[in-house]
C-alpha positions in Angstrom: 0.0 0.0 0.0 2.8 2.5 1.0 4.6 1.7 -2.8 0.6 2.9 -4.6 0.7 5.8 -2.4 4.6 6.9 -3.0 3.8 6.7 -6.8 0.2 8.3 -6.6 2.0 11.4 -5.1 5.1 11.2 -7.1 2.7 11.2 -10.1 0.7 13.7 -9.2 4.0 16.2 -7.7 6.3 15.5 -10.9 3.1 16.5 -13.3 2.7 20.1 -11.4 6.5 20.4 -10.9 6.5 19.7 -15.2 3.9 21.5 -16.1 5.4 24.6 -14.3 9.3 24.0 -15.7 7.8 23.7 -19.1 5.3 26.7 -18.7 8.5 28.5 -17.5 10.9 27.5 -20.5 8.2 28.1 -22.9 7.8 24.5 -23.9 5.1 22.5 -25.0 4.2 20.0 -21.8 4.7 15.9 -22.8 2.4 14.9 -19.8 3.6 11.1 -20.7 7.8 11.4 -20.6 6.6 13.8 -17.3 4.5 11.1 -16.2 7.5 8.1 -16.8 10.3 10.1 -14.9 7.9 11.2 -11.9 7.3 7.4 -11.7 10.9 5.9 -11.4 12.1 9.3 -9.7 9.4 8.0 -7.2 10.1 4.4 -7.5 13.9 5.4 -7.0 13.0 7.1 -3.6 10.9 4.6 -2.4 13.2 1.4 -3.0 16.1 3.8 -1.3 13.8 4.7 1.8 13.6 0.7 2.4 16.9 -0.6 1.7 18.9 2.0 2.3 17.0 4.8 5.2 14.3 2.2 6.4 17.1 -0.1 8.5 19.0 2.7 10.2 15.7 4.2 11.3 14.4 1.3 12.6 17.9 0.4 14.5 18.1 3.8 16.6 
């Protein structure tokens, strides 16, 4: 359940975060590659919070 809700915000957070760089830059938005790199950027976090953060949090 935590991994749907890491992703649901990642989603939602890298598609404002994109749609602001590109309306910034003056670039057309590509909602899908902004989509894709939100996901794994989240994925990325999440699989580092659990093997990497999670056990030396859970030690102290």
């Amino acid at each position: 359940m935590k991994l749907i809700v890491a992703l649901f915000w990642s989603a939602v957070i890298g598609e404002v975060v994109g749609y602001i760089m590109t309306a910034l830059a003056g670039y057309p938005d590509n909602a899908v590659w902004t989509l894709i790199v939100s996901l794994v950027f989240g994925l990325f976090v999440y699989l580092v919070s659990i093997l990497g953060v999670g056990k030396e949090a859970k030690e102290n």
